[in-house]
N, C-alpha and C positions, 0 to 999 in steps of 0.2 A: 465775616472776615474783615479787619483791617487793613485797609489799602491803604499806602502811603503816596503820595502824587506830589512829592515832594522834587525830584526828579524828571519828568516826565514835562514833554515837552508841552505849555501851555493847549495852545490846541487839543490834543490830548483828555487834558486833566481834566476840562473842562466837559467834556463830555462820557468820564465813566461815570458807571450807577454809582448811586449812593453805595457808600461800602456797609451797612448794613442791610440793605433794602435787598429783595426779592428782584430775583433776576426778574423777573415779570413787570419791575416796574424801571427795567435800565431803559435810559436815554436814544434816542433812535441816533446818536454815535457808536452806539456800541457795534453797529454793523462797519462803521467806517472803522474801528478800532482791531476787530474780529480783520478783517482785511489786510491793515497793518504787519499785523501778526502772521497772518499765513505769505504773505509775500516774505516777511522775514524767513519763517521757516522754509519756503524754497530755496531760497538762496542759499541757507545755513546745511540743508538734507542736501541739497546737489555738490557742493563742495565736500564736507563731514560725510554722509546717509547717515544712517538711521545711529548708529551707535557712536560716531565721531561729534554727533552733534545734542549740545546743552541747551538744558533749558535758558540757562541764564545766558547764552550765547542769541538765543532767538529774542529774548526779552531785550537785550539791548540792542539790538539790529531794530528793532520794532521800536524803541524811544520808551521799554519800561521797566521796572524796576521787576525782578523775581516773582515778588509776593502777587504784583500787580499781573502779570502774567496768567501767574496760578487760579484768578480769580475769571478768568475768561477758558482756560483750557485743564483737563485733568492733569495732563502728564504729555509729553512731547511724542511716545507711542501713539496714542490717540488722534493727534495731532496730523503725524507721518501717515497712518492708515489711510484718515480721509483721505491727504493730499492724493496721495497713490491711487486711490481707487476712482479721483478728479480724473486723474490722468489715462486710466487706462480706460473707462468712461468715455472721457472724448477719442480716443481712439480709435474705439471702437464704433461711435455715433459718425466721425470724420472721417475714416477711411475706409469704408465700407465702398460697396460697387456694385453696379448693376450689370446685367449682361445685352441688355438695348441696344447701348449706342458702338458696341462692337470693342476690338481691342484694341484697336491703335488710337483713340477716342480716350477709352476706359482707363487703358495704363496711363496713359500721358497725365492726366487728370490727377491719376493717384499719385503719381511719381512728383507731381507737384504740388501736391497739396500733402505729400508729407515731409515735401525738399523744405516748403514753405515753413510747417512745425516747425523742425530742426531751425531755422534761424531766426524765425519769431520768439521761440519760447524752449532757448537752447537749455536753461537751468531746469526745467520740467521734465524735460529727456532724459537730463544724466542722472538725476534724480531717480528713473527707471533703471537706466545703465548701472548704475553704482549698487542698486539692490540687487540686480542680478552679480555683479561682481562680489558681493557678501552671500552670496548661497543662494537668494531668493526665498528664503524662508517668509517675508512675508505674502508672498505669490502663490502661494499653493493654494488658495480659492479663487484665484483669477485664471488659474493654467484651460481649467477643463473650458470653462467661457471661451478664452482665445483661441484653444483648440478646435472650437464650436464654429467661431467667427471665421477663421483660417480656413474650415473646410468647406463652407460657402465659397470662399474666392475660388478656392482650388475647385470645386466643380463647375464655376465659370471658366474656368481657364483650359478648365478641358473638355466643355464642352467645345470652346473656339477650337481648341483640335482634333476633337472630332469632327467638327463641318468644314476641315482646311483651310481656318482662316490664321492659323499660325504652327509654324514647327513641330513635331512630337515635342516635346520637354517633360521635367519632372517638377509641374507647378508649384508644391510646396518651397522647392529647391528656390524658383523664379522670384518669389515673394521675399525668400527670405536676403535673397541676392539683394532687392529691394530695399528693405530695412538700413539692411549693412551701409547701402551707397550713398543712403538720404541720410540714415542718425550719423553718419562718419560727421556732419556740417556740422552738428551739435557739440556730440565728443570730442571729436577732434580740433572745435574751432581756433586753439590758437594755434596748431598745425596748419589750419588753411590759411591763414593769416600771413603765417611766416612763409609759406611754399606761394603765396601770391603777392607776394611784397610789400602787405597792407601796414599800417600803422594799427597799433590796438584800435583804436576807436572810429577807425576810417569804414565810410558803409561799407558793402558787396555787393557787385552787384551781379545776382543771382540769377538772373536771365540766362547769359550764355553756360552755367553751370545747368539750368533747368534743361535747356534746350539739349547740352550733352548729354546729359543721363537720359534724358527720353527718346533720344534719336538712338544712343547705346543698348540698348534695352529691348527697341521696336525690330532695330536690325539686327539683334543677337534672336527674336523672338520668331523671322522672318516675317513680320508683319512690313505692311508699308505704309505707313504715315497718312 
């Protein structure tokens, strides 16, 4: 394939394969390049998903030309799959839960560390969001896994109600209450922005949001702290 690096920001240029040469003998940029490009394509899938968004759109968010693109990834399908299955990957490795340290311990933890997600890595989320809001059609080999994941927690959570350490409830129901109240910081952030009087670019500081929802949660749960 012909690549043109005519375009393309020096840094860059300099480090794709030869445009004839065997992937096997690209340049150790091609990882920094490969990088490039998939951060473009977060940006471009969270805003567009999956059918709103061009190739030629990620190519330029990335600093390269179409062709040049096409020469590092099949098709932007290809592309979306990975990212998605990135994500639901670490999800699944990151919020996972033990039943140990007990629930007001356990929740807390989780409740933070997916408050955290959501405003670390808010384009990764809606990314998720927005495939769900298109049907989910890419999801349907991730459903039964999460269904798998989900019914670990939910036998943690009811075993703590069976030994009286928290309220009857309908765990699944608790979890998902969860999701809703931590992805809302991602989805929703220029809503939190404007309902907290932030400037676009001004931090959060997410302390006292953490401490709400985990105090909201423990005392909806009748656990105590």
């Amino acid at each position: 394939m012909n690549v043109d690096t005519a375009s393309v920001p020096p840094a860059i240029a300099q480090e794709m394969p030869a445009p004839d040469g065997p992937l096997s003998r690209a340049r150790p940029g091609r990882e920094r390049i490969m990088a490039a490009i998939r951060t473009a394509a977060v940006t471009e899938f969270s805003l567009h998903g999956l059918k709103g968004t061009s190739t030629q759109a990620i190519a330029a968010r990335a600093g390269l030309t179409k062709p040049q693109l096409h020469y590092y990834i099949a098709g932007k399908e290809e592309l979306y799959e990975e990212l998605l299955m990135q994500v639901l990957h670490a999800w699944k490795v990151v919020f996972s839960f033990e039943d140990a340290s007990g629930p007001a311990t356990v929740l807390g933890d989780y409740i933070r560390k997916k408050l955290d997600h959501a405003f670390d890595n808010p384009e990764i989320s809606r990314i998720f969001t927005r495939e769900v809001l298109d049907g989910g059609r890419n999801l349907d080999r991730y459903w039964p896994n999460a269904q798998a994941w989900t019914q670990k927690k939910v036998d943690i959570i009811n075993g703590w109600i069976a030994r009286g350490q928290m309220r009857p409830l309908d765990a699944r129901l608790l979890l998902m209450h969860i999701w809703a109240m931590t992805q809302s910081y991602a989805d929703y952030a220029i809503q939190t922005r404007v309902m907290l009087g932030l400037p676009p670019e001004a931090p959060i500081d997410r302390e006292p949001i953490a401490r709400e929802l985990v105090a909201f949660v423990l005392g909806g749960c009748g656990i105590k702290p």
